[in-house]
C-alpha positions in Angstrom: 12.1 0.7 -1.5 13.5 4.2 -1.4 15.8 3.5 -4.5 13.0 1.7 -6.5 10.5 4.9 -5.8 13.1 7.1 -7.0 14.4 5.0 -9.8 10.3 5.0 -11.0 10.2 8.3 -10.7 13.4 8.9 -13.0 12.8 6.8 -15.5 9.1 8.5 -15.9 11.3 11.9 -16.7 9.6 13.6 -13.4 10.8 15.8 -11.2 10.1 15.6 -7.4 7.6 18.6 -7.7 5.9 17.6 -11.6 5.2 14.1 -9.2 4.5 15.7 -6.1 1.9 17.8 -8.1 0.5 15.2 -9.9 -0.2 13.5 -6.3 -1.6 16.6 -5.2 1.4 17.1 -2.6 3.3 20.0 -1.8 7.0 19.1 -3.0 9.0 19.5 0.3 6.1 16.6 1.6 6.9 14.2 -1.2 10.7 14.3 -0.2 9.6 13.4 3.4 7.9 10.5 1.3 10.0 9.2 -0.8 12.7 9.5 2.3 10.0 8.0 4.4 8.3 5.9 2.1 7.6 2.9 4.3 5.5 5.4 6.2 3.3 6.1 2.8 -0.3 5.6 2.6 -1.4 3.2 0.6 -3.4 6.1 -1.5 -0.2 7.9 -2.3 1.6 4.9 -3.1 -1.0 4.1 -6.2 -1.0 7.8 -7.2 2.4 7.4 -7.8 2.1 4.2 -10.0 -0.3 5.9 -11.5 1.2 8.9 -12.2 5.0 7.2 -12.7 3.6 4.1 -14.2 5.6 2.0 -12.1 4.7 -1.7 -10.7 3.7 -1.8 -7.6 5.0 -5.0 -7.1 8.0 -4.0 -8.2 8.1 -1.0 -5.4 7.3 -2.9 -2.8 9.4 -6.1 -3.5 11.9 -5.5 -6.2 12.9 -7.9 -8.5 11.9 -11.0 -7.2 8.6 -10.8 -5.8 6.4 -13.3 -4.1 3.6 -14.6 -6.0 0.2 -12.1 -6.3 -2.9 -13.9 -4.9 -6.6 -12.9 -6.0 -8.2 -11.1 -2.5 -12.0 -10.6 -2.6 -12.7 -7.0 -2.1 -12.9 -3.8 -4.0 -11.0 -2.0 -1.1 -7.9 -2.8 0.7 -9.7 -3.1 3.8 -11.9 -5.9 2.3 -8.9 -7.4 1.0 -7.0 -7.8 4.6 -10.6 -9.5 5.6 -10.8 -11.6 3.1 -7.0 -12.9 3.9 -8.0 -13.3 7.3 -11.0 -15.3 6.8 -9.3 -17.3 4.3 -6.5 -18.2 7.3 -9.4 -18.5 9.3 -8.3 -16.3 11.9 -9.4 -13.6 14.7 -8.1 -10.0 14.3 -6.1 -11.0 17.5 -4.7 -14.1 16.3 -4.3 -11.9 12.6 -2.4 -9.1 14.7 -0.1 -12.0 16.4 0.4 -13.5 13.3 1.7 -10.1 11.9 3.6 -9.1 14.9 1.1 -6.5 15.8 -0.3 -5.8 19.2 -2.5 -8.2 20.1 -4.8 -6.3 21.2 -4.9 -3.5 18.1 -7.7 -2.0 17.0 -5.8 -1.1 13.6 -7.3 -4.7 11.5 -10.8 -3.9 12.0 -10.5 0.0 11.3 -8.8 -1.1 8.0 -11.5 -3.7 7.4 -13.9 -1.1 8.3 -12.9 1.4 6.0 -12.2 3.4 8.7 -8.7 3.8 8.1 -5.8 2.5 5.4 -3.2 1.6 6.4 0.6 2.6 5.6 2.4 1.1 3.7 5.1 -0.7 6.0 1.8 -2.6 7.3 0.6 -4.2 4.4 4.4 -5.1 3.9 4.3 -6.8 7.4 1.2 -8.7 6.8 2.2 -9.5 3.1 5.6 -11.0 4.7 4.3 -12.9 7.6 1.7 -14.3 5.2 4.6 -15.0 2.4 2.2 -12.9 -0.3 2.8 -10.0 -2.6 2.2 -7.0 -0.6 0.9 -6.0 -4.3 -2.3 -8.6 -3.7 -3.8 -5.2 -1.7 -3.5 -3.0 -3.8 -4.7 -3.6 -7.3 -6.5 -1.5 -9.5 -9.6 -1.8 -7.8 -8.8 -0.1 -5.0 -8.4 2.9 -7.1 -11.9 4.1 -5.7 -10.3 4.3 -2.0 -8.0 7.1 -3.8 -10.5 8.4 -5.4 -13.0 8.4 -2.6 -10.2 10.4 -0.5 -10.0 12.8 -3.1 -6.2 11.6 -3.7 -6.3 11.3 -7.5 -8.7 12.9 -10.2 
C-alpha cells in the first residue's frame, strides 16, 4: 500500500508537502503517513484521492481488487452497520468474525459516529468478509471529511 500511495502521489506531479498541504498536514506528518499508512484515517486516506485523484480501490487492493458491494449509509460508520446486519450478526460475533476482541467497543463507536476507524480496520473487515475495502468509502462519505474539517 505504501508503494501504491506513493506511486498516486507521483504520477499526480505532487510533492510530499504540495500533498501534505492540500490534506491540511504538516509535511514531516504525511511522511509518517505514507510510511505508516495502514495506520491512516479513513479521512486522510479520501483527501488524498481527492487531492491525487487516485482509486481508492486501487490503494487499498492494487490491481486485482475484490468486487465493490453497494453499503447503505452516507457514512462509513453506517456502512459497517449495514454489513453487519446484512450477515446478520452481533458486534461480538462481527468482532470475531474480523479477528477483533470480542469484546471491543470499537464497531459500535464506528457505527455511532463516534469514531472512524483507520484504515488497516476497514482492510481487516473488508478481508474477512472477502469485499472491497473500497465499499466504505465512496464518495458519500465525503461529508465525514468534511464534517471533521479534513477537506474544504
Amino acid at each position: 500500500m505504501e508503494q501504491r500511495l506513493k506511486f498516486c502521489r507521483l504520477a499526480a506531479k505532487l510533492s510530499a508537502p504540495e500533498t501534505a498541504q492540500g490534506m491540511g498536514l504538516h509535511k514531516d506528518s504525511y511522511w509518517r503517513l505514507e510510511v505508516h499508512c495502514q495506520r491512516m484515517s479513513c479521512s486522510h486516506l479520501v483527501a488524498f484521492c481527492n487531492i491525487t485523484q487516485a482509486d481508492i480501490g486501487f490503494i487499498l487492493h492494487g490491481v486485482s481488487q475484490p468486487p465493490l458491494i453497494p453499503l447503505e449509509g452516507d457514512t462509513i460508520g453506517s456502512r459497517i452497520a449495514s454489513l453487519r446486519r446484512q450477515a446478520k450478526l452481533s458486534v461480538r460475533a462481527f468482532n470475531a468474525k474480523c479477528g477483533f476482541p470480542q469484546n471491543s467497543s470499537s464497531v459500535t463507536a464506528w457505527e455511532r459516529g463516534r469514531y472512524i476507524p483507520e484504515v488497516r480496520s476497514i482492510l481487516t473487515i473488508a478481508k474477512a468478509f472477502h469485499i472491497n475495502a473500497a465499499s466504505f468509502l465512496a464518495q458519500r462519505c465525503l461529508v465525514e471529511s468534511k464534517k471533521r474539517g479534513i477537506l474544504d
